[in-house]
Each structure stands twice: as C-alpha cells, then as structure tokens.
C-alpha positions as CSV (number, residue, x, y, z in Angstrom):
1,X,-56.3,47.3,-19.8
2,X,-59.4,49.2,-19.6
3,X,-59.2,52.6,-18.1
4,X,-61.4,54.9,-15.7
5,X,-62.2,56.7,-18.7
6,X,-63.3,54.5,-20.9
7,X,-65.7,52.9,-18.4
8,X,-67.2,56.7,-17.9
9,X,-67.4,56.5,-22.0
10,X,-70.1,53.7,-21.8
11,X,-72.0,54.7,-19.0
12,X,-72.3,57.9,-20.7
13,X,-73.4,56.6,-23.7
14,X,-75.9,54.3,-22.4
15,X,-77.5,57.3,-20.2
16,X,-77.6,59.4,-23.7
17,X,-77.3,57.3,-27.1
18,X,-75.5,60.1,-28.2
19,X,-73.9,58.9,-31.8
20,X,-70.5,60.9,-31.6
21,X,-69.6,58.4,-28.7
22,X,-69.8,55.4,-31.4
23,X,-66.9,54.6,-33.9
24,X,-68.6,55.0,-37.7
25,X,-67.9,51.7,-37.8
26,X,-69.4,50.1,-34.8
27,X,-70.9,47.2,-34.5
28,X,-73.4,45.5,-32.2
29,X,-73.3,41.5,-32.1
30,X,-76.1,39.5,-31.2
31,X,-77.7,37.1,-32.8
32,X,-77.2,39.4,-35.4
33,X,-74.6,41.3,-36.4
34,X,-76.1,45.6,-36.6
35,X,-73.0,47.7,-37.7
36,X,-73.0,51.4,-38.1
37,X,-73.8,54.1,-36.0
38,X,-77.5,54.6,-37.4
39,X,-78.2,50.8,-37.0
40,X,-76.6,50.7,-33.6
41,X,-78.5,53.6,-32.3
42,X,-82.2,52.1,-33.9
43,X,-81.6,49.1,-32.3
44,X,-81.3,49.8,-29.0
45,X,-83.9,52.6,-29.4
46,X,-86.5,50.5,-30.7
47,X,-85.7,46.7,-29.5
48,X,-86.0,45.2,-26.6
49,X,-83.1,46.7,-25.2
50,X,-85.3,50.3,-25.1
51,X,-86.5,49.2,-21.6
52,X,-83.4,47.4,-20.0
53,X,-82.3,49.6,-16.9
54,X,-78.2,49.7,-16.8
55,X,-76.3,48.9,-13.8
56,X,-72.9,50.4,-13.5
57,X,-70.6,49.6,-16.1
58,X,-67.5,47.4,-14.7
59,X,-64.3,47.2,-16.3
60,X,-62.5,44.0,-17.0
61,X,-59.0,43.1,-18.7
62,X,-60.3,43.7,-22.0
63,X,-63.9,44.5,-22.3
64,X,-66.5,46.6,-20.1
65,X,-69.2,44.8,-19.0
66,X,-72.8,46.3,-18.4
67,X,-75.7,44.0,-16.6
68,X,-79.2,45.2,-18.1
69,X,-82.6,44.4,-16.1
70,X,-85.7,43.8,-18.3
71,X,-88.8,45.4,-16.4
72,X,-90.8,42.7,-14.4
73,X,-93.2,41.2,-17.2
74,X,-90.8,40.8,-19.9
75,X,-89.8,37.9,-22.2
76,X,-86.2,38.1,-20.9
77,X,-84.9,38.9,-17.7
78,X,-82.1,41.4,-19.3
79,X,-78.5,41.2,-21.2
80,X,-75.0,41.5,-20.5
81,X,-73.2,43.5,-22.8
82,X,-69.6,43.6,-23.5
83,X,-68.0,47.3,-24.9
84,X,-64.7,48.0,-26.5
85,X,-63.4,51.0,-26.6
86,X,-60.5,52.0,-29.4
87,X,-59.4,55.8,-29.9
88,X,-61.8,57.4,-27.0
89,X,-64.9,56.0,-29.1
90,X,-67.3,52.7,-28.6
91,X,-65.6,50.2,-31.5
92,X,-68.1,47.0,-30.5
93,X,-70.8,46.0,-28.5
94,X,-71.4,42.0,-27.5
C-alpha cells in the first residue's frame, strides 16, 4: 500500500527535480525506456514534459498517479504518470 509519505516524496520531487529523491537506478518508461538518474532528470528538463503543470499526486494500491496539463497550444494535452517508490526513493516512473 502506498503511504502518505511516499505520495509527499513525488510531489516533492516534481516541484524540485532534485536527484537524491531518484533511486541510481531509476527508470522512466515511455515509449522509451530512460534509466538513470542523469537521464531521468534531462528528460523531463528538456522534453516535453518541461512545461506540463502537476496536479496533486494521488495514491493508489500500488502506484502514485500524477495528471500533467500541457499549456494550451501544445501537441499533447498532458501525461499521466505512474511512481513507485522502494526504500524512501523514486524506483520507476510510467
């Protein structure tokens, strides 16, 4: 079951990118597959995912799922990710 905590752990990660709160390891699945916390980090910096505003993160049985707008104009109208969370650190993003 996700906890309280965890949830927190992803909203503050998506407010600040900071690295420490990513697994060495993590990946981030899309139609591609970025893994590492370098990778992770440049691609939502510098993709299309640099403009997406967050909602609040919700958590589910498993995962934590965040709904991201796309400002009015843009090719897509935003993403759902999914977050797991393993040893107080992001592990995977879907």
């Amino acid at each position: 079951m996700v906890t309280a905590r965890q949830t927190a752990l992803v909203e503050d990660f998506l407010k600040s990118l900071r690295p420490e709160l990513l697994q060495e390891d993590v990946f981030l699945q899309g139609l591609s597959r970025t893994v590492g916390r370098d990778g992770v980090i440049r691609q939502l910096n510098e993709s299309v995912y640099r403009n997406i505003t967050w909602g609040p993160a919700e958590a589910g049985e498993q995962h934590i799922k965040v709904i991201g707008k796309s400002p009015p104009g843009s090719p897509t109208a935003g993403f759902v990710l999914l977050f797991e969370v393993a040893d107080g650190q992001i592990a995977a993003i879907r």
